[in-house]
N, C-alpha and C positions, 0 to 999 in steps of 0.2 A: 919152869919157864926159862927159855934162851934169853941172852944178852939181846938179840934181837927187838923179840915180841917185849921186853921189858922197856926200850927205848920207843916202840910203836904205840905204846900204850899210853907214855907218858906225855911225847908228842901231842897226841890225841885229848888228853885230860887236858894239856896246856893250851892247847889251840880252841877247845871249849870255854876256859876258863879266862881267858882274853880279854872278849867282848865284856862277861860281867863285872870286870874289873874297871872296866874303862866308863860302862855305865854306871857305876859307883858316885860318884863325882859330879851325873848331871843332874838336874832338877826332875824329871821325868823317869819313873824308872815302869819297865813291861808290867804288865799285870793281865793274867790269863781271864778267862771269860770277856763278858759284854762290856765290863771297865775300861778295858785298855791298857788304861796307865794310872798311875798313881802320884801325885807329886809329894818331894821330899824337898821343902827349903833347906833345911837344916844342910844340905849335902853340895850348897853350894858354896865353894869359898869367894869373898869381897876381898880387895886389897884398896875398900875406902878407909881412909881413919877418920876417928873418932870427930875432930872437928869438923872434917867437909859433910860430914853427919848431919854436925850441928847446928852448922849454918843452912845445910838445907833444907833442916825443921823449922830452922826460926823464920826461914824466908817464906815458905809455908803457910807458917804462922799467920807471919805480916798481911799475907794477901788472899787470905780468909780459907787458900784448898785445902788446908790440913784438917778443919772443922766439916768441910764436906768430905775427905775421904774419910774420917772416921766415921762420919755417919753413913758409908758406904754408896755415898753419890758419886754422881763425874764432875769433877770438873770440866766448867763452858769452856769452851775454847775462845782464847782473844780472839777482838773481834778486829776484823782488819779492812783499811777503807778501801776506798773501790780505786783505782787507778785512771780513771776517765771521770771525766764531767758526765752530771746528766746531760749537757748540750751533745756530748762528744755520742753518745749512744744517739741517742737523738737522729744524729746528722749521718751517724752511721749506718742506723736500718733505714731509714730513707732514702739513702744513696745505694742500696740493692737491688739487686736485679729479681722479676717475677718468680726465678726457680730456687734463689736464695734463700727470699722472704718464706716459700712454702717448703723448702725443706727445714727452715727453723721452725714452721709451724708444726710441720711432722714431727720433730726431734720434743717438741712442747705438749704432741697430743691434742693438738687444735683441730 
């Protein structure tokens, strides 16, 4: 084998071996058949430390979702008020016009 074809070869090997390199490092790695993919925690690095850790277990803690996500629930989402008065909604669909009122009925399934 020429100086050549030794260089086109290697090229070749390196230019394949790129991508799996680079995919090393994500959380996702290919997996052939009907799977897809596979996840690998383990493969990803944090640059948290140890206490913003710990403080964000203990905050957790305090406000009950650490006990729901280990029992593998969701946590609810805060609930957040409304920006308008009932008057304000109120005063608002009344002061609409006929093709308003029935496109919010259509957008409702009315």
């Amino acid at each position: 084998m020429n100086k050549q074809a030794k260089l086109i070869l290697s090229l070749t090997a390196a230019a394949f071996l790129v991508p799996s390199a680079a995919m090393a490092s994500s959380l996702y790695h290919e997996a052939g058949g009907e799977i897809g993919a596979t996840t690998h925690p383990s493969h990803i690095s944090d640059d948290l430390m140890r206490g913003e850790v710990q403080r964000t277990v203990d905050a957790a803690r305090k406000d009950g979702s650490l006990a729901i996500l280990s029992r593998g629930g969701v946590v609810p989402a805060k609930p957040t008020g409304s920006a308008k008065t009932r008057e304000q909604v109120r005063n608002e669909y009344l002061s609409m016009t006929p093709q308003e009122k029935e496109r919010l009925n259509e957008l409702h399934g009315r």
